[in-house]
C-alpha positions in Angstrom: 0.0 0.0 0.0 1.4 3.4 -0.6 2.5 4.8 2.2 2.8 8.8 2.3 3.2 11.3 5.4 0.9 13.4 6.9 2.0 17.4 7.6 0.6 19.8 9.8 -0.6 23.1 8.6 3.3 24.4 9.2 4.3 21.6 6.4 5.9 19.4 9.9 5.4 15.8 9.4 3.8 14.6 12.0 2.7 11.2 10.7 2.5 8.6 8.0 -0.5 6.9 6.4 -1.3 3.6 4.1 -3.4 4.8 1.1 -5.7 2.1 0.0 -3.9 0.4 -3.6 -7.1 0.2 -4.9 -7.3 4.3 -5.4 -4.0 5.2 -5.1 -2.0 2.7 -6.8 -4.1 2.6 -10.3 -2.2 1.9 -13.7 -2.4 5.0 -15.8 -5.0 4.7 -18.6 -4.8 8.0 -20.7 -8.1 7.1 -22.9 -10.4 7.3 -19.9 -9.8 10.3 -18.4 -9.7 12.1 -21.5 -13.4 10.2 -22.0 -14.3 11.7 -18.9 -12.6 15.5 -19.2 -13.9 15.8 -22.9 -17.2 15.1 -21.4 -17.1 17.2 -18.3 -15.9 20.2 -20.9 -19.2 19.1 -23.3 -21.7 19.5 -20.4 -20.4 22.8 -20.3 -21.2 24.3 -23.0 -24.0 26.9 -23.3 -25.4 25.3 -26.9 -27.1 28.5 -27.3 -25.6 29.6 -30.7 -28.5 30.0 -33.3 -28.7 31.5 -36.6 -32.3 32.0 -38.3 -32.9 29.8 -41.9 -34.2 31.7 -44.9 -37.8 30.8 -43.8 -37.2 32.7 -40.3 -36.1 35.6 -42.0 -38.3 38.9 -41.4 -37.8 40.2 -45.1 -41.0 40.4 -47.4 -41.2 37.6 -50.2 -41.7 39.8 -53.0 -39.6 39.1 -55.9 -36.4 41.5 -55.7 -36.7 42.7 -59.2 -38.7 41.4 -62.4 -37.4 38.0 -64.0 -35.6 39.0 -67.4 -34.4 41.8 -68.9 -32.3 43.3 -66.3 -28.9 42.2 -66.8 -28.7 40.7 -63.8 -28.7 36.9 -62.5 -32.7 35.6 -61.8 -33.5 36.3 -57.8 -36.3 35.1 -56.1 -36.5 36.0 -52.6 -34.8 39.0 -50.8 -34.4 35.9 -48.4 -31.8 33.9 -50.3 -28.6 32.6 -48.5 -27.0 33.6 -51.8 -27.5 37.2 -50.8 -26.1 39.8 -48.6 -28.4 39.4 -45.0 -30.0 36.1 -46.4 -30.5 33.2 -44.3 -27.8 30.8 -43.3 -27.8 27.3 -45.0 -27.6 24.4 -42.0 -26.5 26.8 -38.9 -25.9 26.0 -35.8 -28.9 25.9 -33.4 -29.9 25.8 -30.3 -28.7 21.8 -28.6 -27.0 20.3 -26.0 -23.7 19.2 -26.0 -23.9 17.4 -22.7 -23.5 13.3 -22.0 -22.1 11.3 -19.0 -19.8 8.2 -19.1 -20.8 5.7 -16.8 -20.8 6.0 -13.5 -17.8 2.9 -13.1 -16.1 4.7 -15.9 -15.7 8.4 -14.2 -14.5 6.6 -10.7 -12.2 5.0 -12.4 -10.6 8.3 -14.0 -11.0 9.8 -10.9 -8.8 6.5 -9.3 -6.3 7.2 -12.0 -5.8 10.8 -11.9 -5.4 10.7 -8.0 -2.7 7.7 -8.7 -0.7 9.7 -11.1 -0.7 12.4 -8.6 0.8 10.0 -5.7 3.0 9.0 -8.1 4.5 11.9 -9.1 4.6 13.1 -5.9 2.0 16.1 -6.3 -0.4 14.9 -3.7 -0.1 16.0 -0.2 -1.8 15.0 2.7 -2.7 17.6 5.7 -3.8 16.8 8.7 -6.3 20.2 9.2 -6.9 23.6 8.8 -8.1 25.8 10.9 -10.4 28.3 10.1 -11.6 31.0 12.7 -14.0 33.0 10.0 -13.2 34.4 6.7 -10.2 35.0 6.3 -8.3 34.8 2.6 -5.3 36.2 4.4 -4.6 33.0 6.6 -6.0 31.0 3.8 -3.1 32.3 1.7 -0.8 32.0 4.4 -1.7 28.3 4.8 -0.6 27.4 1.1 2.3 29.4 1.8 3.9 27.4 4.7 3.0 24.0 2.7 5.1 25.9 -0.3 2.4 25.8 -2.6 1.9 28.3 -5.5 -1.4 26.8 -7.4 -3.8 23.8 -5.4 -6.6 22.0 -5.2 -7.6 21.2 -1.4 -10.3 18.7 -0.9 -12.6 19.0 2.0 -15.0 16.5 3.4 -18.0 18.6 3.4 -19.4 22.1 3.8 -17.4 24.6 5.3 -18.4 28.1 4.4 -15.2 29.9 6.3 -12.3 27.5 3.9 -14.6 27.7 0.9 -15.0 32.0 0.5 -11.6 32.3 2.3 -10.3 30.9 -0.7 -12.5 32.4 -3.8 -10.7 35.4 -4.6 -7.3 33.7 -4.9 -7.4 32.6 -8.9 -4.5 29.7 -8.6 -6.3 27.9 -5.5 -9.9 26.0 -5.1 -11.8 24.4 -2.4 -13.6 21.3 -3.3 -15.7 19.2 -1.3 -15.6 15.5 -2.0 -18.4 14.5 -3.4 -17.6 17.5 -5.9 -13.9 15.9 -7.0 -13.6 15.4 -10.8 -10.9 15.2 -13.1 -10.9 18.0 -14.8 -9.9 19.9 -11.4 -7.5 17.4 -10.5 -5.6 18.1 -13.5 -5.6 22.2 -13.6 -4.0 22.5 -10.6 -0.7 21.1 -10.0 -1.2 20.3 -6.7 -3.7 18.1 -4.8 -4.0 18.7 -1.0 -6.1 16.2 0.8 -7.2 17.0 4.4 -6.8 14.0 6.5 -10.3 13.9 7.0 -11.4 13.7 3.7 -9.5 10.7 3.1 -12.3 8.3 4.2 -15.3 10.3 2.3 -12.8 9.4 -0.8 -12.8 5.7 -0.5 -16.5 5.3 0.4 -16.9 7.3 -2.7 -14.3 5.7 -5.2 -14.8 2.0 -3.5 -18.5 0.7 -4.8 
């Protein structure tokens, strides 16, 4: 089992702790996790682009100008896509872009992207942090002592103090566990896991 220590929020070791190999000891599996990111990104979309067909068009359907004798090539409809302000031959319209892998496929991104952090050493595991109230000063000053410069730290649950403590600093996120996904995991380049988030993990990642 992997075995990795456990800091304190002045980045002292002041224990060590078997990860389960089960999570933390995955074989990397690229194909997956981009399955999973790409559709993450998808469901993201707004899918609200829409252009209006030559029948939506709010011009009159009188005939431009007569049929012959004019010099000019034969024009039906002031509405033609052919034409300057016409309508727009097989737009985009209004759909959605979202769909979810299954459910055994996104853990097991999720088990490889947290394995290919242990393994390159970019996880860390804290034992707490203290919050007294709102406060993006200590906040900072947290991710300063444990010498990080852009992190994810995952929480067990709510707490309102950690989570707007943290909002207006751009290179860090709070994330409760049963918000973790891959696509956070991989934009920052750190993952800090409080200690007591561990368990919430494994119930999670385990069915």
């Amino acid at each position: 089992m992997p075995l990795v220590d456990v800091v304190n929020a002045n980045n002292e070791k002041i224990d060590e702790i078997d990860l389960p190999e089960s999570i933390y000891g995955v074989d990397l599996r690229p194909h997956l996790v981009h399955e999973v990111v790409t559709a993450q990104l998808h469901s993201r979309r707004a899918g609200t682009a829409c252009t209006k067909t030559r029948g939506e068009l709010a011009y009159s359907n009188r005939k431009p100008y007569r049929q012959k004798k004019t010099g000019r090539a034969r024009a039906g409809s002031r509405r033609s896509p052919l034409w300057r302000g016409g309508g727009t031959v097989f737009g985009p319209k209004p759909r959605d872009y979202s769909w979810r892998p299954p459910a055994k496929v996104r853990r097991e991104a999720l088990r490889i992207v947290l394995s290919a952090k242990l393994r390159e050493k970019e996880l860390v595991v804290v034992d707490a942090l203290g919050m007294d109230g709102i406060r993006t000063k200590t906040f900072k000053g947290y991710m300063d002592n444990l010498s990080l410069s852009k992190a994810l730290v995952v929480i067990p649950g709510l707490d309102r103090d950690m989570e707007l403590s943290s909002r207006n600093l751009k290179d860090f996120k709070v994330l409760r566990v049963d918000g973790l996904n891959c696509y956070d995991l991989l934009r920052y380049d750190k993952l800090v896991i409080l200690r007591s988030s561990l368990e919430p993990i494994e119930k999670r990642l385990e069915r």
